[in-house]
Phi, psi and omega in degrees: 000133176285105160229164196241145171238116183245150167246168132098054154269177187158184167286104197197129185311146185301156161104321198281195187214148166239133193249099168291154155201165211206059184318093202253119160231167203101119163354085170234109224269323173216111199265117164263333184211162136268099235237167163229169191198149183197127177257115207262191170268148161086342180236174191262177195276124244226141152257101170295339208215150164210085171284083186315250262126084178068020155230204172248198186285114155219185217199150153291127189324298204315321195259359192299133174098359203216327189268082169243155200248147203206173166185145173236100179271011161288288173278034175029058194236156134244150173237148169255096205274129151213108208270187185001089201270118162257169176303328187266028176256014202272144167171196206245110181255158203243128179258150191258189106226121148320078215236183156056000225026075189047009168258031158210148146213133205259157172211141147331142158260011154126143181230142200270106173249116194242086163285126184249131161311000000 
């Protein structure tokens, strides 16, 4: 059985920096993408960060410059770096993977990240 466990949400001042990680175990034969994702209340559920399989890194305007998506396939981890953190970065972020050649996808349950003005 597959699962992503993400850590290291939390409370931080605008300005401030937070590091996700997104712990994958479990049987996945072909990983295509690696993905973060984040749902604020009231919106729909938004992709910030996307790292393909042998391709490149891309990100959402909102986060571009601030945001980086990273990974250690020694420790099956991906991470999300987020630097200068805004108010309008509070949401519930999600790590995604992409398997099988798209006939499987796995998700987080979700990490509480609260930037306060």
């Amino acid at each position: 059985q597959v699962q992503l466990v993400e850590s290291g949400g939390g409370l931080v001042q605008a300005g401030g920096s937070l590091r996700l990680s997104c712990r994958v175990s479990g049987s996945i034969f072909t990983i295509n993408a690696m993905n973060w994702y984040r749902q604020a209340p009231g919106k729909q559920r938004e992709l910030v960060a996307g790292m393909p399989s042998g391709g490149s890194t891309s990100y959402a305007d909102s986060v571009k410059g601030r945001f980086t998506i990273s990974s250690d396939n020694a420790k099956n981890t991906v991470y999300l770096q987020m630097n200068n953190l805004k108010p309008e970065d509070t949401a519930v972020y999600h790590c995604n993977v992409l398997a099988e050649w798209g006939t499987a996808d796995y998700w987080g349950q979700g990490t509480q990240v609260t930037v306060a003005s």
